[in-house]
C-alpha positions in Angstrom: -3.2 -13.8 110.5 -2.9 -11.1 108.4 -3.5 -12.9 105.1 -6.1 -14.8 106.1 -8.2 -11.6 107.5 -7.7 -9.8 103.9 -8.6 -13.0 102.2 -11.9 -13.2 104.4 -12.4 -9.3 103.4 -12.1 -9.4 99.9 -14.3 -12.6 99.7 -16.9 -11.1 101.5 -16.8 -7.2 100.0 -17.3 -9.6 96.2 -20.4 -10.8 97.8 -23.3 -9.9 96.2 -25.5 -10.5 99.2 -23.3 -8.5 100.8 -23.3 -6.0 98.6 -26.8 -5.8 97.9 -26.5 -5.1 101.9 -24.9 -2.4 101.4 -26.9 -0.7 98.5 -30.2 -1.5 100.7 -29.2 0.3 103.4 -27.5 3.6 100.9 -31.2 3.8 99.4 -32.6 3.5 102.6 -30.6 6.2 104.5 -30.7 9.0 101.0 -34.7 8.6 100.8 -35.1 8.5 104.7 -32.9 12.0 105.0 -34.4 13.6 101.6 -38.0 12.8 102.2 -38.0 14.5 105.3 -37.9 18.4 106.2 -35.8 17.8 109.6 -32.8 15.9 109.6 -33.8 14.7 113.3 -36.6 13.3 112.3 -35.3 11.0 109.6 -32.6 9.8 112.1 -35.1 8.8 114.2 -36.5 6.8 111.2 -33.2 5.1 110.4 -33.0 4.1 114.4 -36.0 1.4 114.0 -34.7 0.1 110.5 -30.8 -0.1 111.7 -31.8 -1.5 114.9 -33.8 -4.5 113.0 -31.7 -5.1 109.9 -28.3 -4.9 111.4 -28.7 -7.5 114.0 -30.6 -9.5 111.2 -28.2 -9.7 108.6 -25.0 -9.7 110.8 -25.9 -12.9 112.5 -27.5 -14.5 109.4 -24.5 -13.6 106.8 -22.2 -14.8 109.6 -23.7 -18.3 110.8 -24.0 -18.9 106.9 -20.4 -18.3 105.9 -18.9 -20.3 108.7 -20.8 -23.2 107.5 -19.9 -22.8 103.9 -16.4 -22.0 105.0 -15.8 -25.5 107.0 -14.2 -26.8 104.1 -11.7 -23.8 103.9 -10.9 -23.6 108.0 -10.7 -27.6 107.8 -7.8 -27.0 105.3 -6.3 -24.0 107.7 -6.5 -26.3 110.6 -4.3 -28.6 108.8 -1.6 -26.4 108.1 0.7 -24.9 111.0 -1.4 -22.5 112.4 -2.9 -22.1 116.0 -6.8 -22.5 115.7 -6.7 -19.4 118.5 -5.1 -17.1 115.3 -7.7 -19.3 112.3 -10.5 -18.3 114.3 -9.7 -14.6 115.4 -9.1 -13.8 111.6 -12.3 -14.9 110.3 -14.1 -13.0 113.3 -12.0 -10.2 112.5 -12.7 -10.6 108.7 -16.6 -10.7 109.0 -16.6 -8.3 111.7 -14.6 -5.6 109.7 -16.6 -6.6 106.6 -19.9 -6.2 108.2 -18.9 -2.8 109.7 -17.4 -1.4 106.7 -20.6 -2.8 104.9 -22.3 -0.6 107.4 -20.5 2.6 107.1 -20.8 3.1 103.7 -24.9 2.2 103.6 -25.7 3.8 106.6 -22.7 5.8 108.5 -21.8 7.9 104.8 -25.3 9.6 104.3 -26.0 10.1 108.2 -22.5 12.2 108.5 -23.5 14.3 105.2 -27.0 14.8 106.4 -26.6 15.1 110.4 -23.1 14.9 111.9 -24.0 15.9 115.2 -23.7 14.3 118.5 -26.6 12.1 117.8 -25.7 11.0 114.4 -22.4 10.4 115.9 -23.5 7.9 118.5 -25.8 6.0 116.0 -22.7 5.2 114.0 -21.1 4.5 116.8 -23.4 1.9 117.9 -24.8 0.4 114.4 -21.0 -0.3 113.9 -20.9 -2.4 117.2 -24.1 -3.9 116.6 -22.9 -5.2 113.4 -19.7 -6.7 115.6 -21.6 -7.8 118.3 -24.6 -10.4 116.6 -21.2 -11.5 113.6 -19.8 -12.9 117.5 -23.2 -14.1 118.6 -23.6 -15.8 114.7 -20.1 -17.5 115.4 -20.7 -18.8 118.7 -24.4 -20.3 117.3 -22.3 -21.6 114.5 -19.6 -23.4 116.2 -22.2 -24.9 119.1 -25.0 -26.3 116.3 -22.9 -28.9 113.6 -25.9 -28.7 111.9 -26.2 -25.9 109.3 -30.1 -25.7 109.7 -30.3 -25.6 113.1 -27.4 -23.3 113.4 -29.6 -20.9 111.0 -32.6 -21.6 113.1 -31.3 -20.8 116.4 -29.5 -17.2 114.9 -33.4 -16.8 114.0 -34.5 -17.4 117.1 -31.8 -15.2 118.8 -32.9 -12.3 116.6 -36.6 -12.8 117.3 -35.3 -12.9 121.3 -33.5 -9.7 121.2 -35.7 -7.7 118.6 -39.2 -8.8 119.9 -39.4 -11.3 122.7 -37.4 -9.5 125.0 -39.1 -6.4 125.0 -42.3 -8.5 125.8 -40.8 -10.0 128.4 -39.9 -6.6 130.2 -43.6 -5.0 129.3 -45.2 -8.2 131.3 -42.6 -7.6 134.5 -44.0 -4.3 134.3 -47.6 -5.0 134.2 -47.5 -7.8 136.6 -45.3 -5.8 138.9 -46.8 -2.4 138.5 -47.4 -1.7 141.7 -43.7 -2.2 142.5 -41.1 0.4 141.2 -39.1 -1.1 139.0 -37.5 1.9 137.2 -33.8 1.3 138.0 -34.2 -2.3 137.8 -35.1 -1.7 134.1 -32.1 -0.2 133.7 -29.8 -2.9 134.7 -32.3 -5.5 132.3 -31.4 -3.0 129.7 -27.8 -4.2 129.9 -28.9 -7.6 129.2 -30.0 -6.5 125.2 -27.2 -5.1 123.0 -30.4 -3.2 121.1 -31.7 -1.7 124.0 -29.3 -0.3 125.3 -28.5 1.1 121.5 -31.7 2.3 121.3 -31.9 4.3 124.4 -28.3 5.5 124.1 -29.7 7.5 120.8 -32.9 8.3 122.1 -31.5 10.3 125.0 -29.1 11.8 122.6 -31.8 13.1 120.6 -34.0 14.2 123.9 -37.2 12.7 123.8 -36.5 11.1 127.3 -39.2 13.4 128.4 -42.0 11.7 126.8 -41.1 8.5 128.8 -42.3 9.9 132.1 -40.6 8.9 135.0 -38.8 6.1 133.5 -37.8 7.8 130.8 -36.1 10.6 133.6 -34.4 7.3 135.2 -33.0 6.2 132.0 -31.7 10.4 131.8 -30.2 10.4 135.0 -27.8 7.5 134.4 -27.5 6.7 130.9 -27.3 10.6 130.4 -24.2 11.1 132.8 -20.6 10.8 131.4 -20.1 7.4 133.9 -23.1 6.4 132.3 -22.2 6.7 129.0 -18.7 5.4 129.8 -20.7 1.8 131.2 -23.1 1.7 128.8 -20.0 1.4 125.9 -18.1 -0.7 127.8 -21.4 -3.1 128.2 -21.7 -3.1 124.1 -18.2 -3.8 124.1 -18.6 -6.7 126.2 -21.8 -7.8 124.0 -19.0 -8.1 121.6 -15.7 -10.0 123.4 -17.3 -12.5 125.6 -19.4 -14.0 122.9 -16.1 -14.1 120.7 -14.0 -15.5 123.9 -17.2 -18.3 124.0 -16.8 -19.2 120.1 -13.0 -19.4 120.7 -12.9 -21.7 123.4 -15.3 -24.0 122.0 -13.6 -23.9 118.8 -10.3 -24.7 120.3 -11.8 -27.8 121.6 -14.1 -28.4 118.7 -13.3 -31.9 116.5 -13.9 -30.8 112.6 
């Protein structure tokens, strides 16, 4: 298992997609920080631009080098080895790949410019964001044969947790605004890996006050230690279960 995970690693970390990832996001983070006077301020830019490209490029990357990697697990499948072990190494290849990719574009500069609590928690949570859609890009991968519609429908999954579900919870709220629906927004929260991200750093940084009431809802649970503490453990699970999903349908998969 071991060799097959450093294989996956150093195949990917030669990418130059992958490394042109990484540079992006460097450039990114250094002008972000340097072209503004507070270091807050430019972590609040870097939110919107981790919580769109991450997810992006983690499923797509993923989906695409499962598919051009069928040869290659086709050959592994042959061999002696449980699929359970072929499979969990080239999860745990991307997933390490796409974090590390992570950490040096984005998680470097925001420790040298703001290594507070806040910076903290949005390295914390890019790097499971970049675990959590490289398990979703896998389980789209191994359900569509097809390499276009696999693509298509990690597309479609990005649009759905970037835009579409955020327009889904705005027209609950307009057509039920005359209902209070504060604390059920917080258990739909749970149901988008990049919401809850987002308002895991935005209460860290304390502008939970100019969301009104909500906002105080969102403070008074995601802003305790149990909250916290569930909140993690619900990215965590954003993660597994989608990986458990890939597995079992790869166990039964015919390549």
């Amino acid at each position: 298992m071991k060799k097959i995970i450093k294989y996956v690693i150093i195949d990917i970390l030669r990418n130059k997609i992958m490394l042109c990832y990484t540079a992006f996001l460097l450039v990114i983070s250094l002008s972000i920080f340097n072209l503004e006077d507070n270091t807050a301020k430019g972590l609040l830019s870097l939110l919107n631009i981790i919580l769109i490209i991450v997810p992006l490029v983690s499923l797509l990357f993923a989906a695409i080098y499962v598919y051009n990697s069928s040869e290659f697990l086709e050959l592994l499948v042959s061999q002696p080895l449980k699929r359970k072990t072929i499979w969990l190494s080239l999860f745990c290849g991307l997933a390490i790949s796409m974090s590390f990719a992570f950490f040096i574009g984005a998680g470097i500069p925001i420790l040298i410019y703001q290594a507070s609590a806040t910076g903290i928690t949005m390295l914390f949570t890019g790097l499971l964001l970049s675990i959590i859609f490289v398990a979703i890009a896998m389980l789209a991968a191994v359900i569509a044969r097809d390499k276009a519609k696999g693509i298509g429908l990690v597309i479609l999954l990005w649009l759905y947790f970037s835009i579409i579900f955020d327009g889904l919870l705005l027209f609950i709220l307009f057509q039920f605004a005359d209902y209070p629906l504060e604390k059920l927004m917080v258990g739909l929260t749970a149901l988008n890996p990049i919401d809850l991200s987002r308002v895991l750093i935005l209460l860290q940084m304390d502008v939970s006050a100019m969301m009104g009431y909500t906002g105080a809802i969102f403070k008074d649970f995601f802003g305790t230690n149990i909250g916290f503490a569930v909140s993690v453990f619900v990215l965590i699970s954003w993660a597994v279960f989608p990986a458990w999903l890939s597995l079992k349908k790869f166990n039964h998969k015919d390549l």
